[in-house]
C-alpha positions as CSV (number, residue, x, y, z in Angstrom):
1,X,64.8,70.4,119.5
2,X,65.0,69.1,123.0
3,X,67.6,66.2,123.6
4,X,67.6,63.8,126.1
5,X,70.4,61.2,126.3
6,X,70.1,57.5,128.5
7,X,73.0,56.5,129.5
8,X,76.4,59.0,129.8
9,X,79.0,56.5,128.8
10,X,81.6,56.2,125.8
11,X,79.1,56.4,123.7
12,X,76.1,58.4,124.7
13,X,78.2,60.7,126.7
14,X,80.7,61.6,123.9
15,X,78.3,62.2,121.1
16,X,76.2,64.5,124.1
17,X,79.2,66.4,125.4
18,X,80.2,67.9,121.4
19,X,76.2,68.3,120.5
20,X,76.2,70.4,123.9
21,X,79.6,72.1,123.0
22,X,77.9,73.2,119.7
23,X,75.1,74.9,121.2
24,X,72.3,71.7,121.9
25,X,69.7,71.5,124.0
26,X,71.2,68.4,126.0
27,X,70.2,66.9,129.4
28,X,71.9,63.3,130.1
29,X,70.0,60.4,132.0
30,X,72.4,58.4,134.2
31,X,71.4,55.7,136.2
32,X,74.6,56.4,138.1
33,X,74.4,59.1,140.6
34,X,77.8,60.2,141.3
35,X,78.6,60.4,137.3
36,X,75.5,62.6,137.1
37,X,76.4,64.4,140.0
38,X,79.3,65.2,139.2
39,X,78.5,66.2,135.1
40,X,76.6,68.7,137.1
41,X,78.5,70.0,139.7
42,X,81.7,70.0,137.3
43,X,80.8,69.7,133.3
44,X,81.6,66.7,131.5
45,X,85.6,66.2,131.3
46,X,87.0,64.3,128.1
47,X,90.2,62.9,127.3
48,X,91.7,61.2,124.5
49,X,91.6,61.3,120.9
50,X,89.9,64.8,121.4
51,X,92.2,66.4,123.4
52,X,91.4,67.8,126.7
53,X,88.1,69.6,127.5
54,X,85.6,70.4,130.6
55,X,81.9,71.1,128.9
56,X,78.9,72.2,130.8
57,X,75.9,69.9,129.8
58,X,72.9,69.1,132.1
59,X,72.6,65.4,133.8
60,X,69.5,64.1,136.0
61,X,68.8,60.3,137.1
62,X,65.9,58.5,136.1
63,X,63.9,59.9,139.5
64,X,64.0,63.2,138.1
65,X,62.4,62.7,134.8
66,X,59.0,63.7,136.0
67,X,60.4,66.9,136.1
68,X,62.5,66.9,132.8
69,X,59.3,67.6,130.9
70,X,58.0,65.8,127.7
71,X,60.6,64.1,125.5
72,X,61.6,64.9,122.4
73,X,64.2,63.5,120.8
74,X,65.3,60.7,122.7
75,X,68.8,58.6,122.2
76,X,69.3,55.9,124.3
77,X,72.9,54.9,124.7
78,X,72.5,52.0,127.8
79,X,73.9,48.5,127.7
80,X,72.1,46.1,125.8
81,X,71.0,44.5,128.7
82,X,69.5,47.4,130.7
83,X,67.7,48.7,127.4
84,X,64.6,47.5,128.6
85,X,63.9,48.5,131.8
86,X,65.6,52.3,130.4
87,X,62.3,52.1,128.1
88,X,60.1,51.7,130.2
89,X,61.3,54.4,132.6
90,X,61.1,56.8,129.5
91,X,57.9,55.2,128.6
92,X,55.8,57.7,131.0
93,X,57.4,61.1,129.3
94,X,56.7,60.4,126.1
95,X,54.4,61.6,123.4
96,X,53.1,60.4,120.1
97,X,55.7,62.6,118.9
98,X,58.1,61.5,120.6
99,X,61.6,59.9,118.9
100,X,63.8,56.8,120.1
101,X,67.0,56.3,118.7
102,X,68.9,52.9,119.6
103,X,72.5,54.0,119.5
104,X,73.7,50.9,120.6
105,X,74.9,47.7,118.7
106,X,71.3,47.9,116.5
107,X,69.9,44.6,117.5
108,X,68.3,46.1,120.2
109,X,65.8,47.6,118.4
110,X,63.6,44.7,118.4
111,X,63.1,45.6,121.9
112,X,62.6,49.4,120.7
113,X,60.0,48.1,118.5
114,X,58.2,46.2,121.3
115,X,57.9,48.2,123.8
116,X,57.7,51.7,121.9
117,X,56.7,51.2,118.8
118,X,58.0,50.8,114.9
119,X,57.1,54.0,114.2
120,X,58.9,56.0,116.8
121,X,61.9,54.2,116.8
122,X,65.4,55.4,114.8
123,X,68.1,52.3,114.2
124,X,71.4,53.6,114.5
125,X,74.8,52.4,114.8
126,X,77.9,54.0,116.1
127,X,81.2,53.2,114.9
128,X,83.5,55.2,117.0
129,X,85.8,54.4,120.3
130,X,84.8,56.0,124.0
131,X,85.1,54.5,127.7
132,X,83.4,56.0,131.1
133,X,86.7,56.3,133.1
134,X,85.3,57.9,136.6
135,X,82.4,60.2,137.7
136,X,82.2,63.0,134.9
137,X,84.9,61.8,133.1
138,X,85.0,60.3,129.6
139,X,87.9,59.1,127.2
140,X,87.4,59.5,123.2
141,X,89.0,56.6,121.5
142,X,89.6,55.6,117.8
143,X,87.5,58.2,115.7
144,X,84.7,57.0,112.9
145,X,81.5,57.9,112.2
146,X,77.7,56.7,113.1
147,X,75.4,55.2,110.6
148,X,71.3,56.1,111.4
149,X,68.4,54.7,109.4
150,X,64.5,55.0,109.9
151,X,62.4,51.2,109.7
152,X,61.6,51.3,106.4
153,X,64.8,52.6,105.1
154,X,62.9,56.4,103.7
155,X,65.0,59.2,104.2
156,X,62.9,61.7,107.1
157,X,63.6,64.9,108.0
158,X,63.6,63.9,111.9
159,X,66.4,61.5,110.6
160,X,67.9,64.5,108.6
161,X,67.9,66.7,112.4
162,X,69.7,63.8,113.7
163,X,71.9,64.0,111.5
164,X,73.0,67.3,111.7
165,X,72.9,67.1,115.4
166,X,75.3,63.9,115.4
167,X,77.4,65.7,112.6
168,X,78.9,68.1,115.8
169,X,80.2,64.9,117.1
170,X,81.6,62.5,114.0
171,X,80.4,62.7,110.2
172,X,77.1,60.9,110.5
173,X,75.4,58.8,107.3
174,X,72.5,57.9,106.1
175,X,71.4,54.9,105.2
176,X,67.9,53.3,103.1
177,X,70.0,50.1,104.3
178,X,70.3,50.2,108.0
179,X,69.3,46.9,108.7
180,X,71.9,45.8,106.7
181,X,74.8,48.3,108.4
182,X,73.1,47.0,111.8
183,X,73.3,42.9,110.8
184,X,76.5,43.5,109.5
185,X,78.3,44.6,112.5
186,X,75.6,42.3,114.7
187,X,78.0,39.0,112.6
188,X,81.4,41.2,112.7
189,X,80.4,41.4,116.6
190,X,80.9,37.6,117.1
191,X,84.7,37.7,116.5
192,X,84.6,40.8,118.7
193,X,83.3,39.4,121.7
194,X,85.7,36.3,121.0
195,X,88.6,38.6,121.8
196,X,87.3,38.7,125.1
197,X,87.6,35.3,125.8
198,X,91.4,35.1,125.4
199,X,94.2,36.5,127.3
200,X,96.3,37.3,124.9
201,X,97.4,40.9,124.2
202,X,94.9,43.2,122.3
203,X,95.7,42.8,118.5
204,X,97.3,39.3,118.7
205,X,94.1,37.3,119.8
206,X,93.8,35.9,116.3
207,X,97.6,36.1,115.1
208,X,97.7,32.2,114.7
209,X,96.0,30.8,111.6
210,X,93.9,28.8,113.6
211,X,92.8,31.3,116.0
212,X,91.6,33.4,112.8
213,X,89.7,30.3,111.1
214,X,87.4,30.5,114.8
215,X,87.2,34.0,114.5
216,X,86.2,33.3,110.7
217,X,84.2,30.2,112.0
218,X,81.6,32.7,114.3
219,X,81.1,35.0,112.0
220,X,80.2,33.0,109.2
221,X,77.9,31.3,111.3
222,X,76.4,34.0,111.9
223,X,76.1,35.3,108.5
224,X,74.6,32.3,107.4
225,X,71.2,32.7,109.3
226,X,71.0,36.3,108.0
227,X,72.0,35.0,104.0
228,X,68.7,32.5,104.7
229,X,66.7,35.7,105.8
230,X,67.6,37.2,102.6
231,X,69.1,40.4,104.8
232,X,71.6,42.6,102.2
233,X,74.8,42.7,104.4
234,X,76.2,46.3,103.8
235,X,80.1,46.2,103.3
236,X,81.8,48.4,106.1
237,X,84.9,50.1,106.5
238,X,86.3,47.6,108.5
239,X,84.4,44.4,107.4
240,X,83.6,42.9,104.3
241,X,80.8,40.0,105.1
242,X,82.3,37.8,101.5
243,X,85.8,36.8,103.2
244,X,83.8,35.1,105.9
245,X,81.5,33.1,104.0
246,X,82.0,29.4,104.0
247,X,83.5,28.1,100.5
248,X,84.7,31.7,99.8
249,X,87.9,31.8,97.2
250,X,89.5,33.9,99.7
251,X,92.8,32.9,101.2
252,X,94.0,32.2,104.7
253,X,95.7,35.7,104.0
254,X,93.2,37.4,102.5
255,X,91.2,36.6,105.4
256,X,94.0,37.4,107.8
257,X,93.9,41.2,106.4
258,X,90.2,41.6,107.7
259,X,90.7,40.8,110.9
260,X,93.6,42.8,110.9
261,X,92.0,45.3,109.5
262,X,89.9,46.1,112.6
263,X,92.1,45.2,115.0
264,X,95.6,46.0,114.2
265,X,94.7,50.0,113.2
266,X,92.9,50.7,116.5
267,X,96.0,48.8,118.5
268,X,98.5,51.2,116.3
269,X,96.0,54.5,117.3
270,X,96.3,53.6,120.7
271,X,99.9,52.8,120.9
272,X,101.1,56.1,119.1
273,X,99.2,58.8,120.5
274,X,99.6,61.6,122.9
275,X,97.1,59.8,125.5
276,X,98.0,56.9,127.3
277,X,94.1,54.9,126.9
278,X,92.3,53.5,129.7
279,X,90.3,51.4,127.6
280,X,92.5,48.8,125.1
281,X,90.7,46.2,123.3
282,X,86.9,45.7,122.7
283,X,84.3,47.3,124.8
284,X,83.1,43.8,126.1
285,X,86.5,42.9,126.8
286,X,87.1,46.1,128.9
287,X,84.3,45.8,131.3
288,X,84.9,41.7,131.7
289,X,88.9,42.1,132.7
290,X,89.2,45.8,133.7
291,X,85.5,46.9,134.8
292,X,84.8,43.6,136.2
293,X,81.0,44.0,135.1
294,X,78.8,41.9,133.2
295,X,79.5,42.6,129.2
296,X,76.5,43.2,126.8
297,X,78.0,39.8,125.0
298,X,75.6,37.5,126.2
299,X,72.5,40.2,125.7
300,X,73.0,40.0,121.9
301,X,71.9,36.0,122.1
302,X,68.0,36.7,122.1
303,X,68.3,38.3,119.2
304,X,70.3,35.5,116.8
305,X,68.0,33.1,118.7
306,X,65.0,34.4,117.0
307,X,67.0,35.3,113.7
308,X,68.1,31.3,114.1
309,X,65.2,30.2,114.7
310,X,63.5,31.9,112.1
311,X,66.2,30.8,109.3
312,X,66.0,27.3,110.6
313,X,69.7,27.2,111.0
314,X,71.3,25.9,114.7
315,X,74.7,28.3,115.5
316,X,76.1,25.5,118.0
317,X,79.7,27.3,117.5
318,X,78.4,30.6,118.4
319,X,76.3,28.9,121.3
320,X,79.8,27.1,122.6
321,X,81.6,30.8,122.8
322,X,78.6,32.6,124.7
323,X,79.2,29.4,127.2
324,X,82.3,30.5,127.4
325,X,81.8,33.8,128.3
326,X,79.1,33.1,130.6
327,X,81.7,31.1,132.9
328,X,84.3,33.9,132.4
329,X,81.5,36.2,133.9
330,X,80.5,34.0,136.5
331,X,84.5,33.5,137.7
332,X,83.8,29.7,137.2
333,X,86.5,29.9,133.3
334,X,89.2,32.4,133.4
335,X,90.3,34.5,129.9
336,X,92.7,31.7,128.4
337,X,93.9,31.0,125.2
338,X,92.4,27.5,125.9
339,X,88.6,28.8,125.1
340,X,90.5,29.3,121.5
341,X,91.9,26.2,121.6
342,X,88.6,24.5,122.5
343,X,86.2,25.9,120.1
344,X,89.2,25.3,117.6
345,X,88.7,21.5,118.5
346,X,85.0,21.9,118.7
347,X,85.0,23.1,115.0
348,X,88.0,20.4,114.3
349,X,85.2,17.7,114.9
350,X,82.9,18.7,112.6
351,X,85.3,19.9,109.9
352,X,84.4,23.3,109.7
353,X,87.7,24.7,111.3
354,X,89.5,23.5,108.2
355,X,86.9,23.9,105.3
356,X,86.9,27.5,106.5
357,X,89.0,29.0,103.1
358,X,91.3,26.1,103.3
């Protein structure tokens, strides 16, 4: 099977580079010319959590794809907000037989639905750490695994190729449930992106009781529109949906150790390894303060907006943070531990702050 991969970043370009190594078919789509340029002229180099290696793998820009040939197996690995226009730019080359996988936070495949189709489309969702550092150069971060899953949760053997194709990379599972891995880490992703929003150091954002009843306050927000959709939350490694829930008989500690949980183990990879990492803290939090590009955060909102809207159920908390990070983008707000303190109050107001396991 041919493989073609959008997007050559810590994600796409990781899981690319090892299928390569073991013997795949691989040409990578990059929008950026010198990255590709330079995966051609010199191999993709990767650092981190891998060791060191230089692999030859093929790279073209989206010009070129004319002369790519038909695609087969097609895994798109863009930011959420440039998923669109990568579809329709693959859009041309395709076939009725033709495979899309979202390999991105797994919300965007509503869009893979609309613009390619249900039936050609694979939901997947990649639990692993990577970050483009330079032109042909990649670091592997904190090491998991990737959960895939076809529409209508059967078990296909194109999703059993994947698999095996993935498996060179990190164990890959999967899942009659994917929807409910893909929701899951879509409300786990709210306290993510609120990292972003503060400066403190990566792994203390929520060390303060009241910073972790905000973090507590976004996700169960956003796990209430999915509980009125009747979606079955799937339980992760690193997040368990019932801590979050309003009126759960967890503790303040209890919920302490789940954000913790996340956090404090990739802080402890990072600090104790071989490598000293380029990329510390979230993805969205690395391209807003080191990148100084526009995070996928806000690209995430058309999708809870018509899960919201749906459900019937406002998420004014959630609303407030994307504000936030909207005027972080836009230089007017700087990365403060006053946006914590100000959705804390904004909660405060309406009570939620403290009913959250009080």
């Amino acid at each position: 099977m041919k493989f073609t991969i959008v997007g050559a970043g810590g994600i796409g370009g990781l899981i690319g580079t090892w299928m390569a190594r073991a013997g795949c078919t691989v040409t990578f789509v990059e929008q950026w010319a010198e990255h590709a340029a330079a995966i051609r002229t010199h191999g993709m180099s990767v650092t981190g959590s891998r060791g060191r290696w230089t692999v030859p793998v093929a790279a073209i820009v989206p010009d070129e794809l004319a002369s790519h040939g038909p695609l087969e197996m097609v895994i798109v690995a863009v930011k959420s907000q440039d998923t669109e226009t990568a579809l329709h730019q693959l859009l041309p080359f395709s076939t009725a037989n033709t495979t899309f996988v979202s390999m991105q936070a797994g919300f965007n495949a509503l869009l893979f639905e609309k613009v390619v189709g249900r039936g050609r489309t694979v939901v997947a969702n990649p639990h692993f750490g990577g970050a483009l550092t330079g032109a042909g150069q990649l670091e592997a971060g904190f090491p998991n695994y990737v959960w895939i899953g076809e529409w209508d949760g059967s078990l296909t053997s194109r999703l059993r190729s994947l698999q095996s194709a993935l498996n060179h990379w990190t164990p890959t599972y999967m899942s009659e449930n994917i929807w409910g891995v893909v929701w899951s880490k879509f409300c786990f992703g709210f306290q993510t992106i609120c990292t972003s929003i503060t400066d403190r150091p990566p792994g203390t954002e929520f060390d303060e009781l009241r910073f972790k009843r905000v973090a507590a306050g976004l996700v169960d927000e956003a796990i209430q529109v999915t509980d009125a959709l009747d979606i079955d939350l799937q339980g992760l490694d690193f997040f368990d949906p019932a801590p979050y829930r309003s009126g759960a008989s967890f503790s303040p500690e209890g919920l302490a150790f789940w954000i913790d949980h996340a956090w404090k183990r990739h802080e402890v990879f990072r600090q104790h390894g071989f490598h000293h990492y380029h990329k510390t803290g979230s993805g969205m939090r690395f391209d807003m303060r080191v990148r100084n590009r526009k995070s996928e955060s806000t690209a995430r909102m058309p999708a809870l907006r018509q899960l919201s809207a749906a459900a019937g159920i406002p998420t004014p908390y959630i609303d407030a943070m994307m504000q936030l990070v909207q005027e972080i983008e836009t230089g007017v707000r700087v990365p403060s531990q006053d946006n914590l303190e100000a959705l804390y109050a904004l909660m405060s107001e309406s009570g939620s702050a403290e009913k959250q396991h009080a």
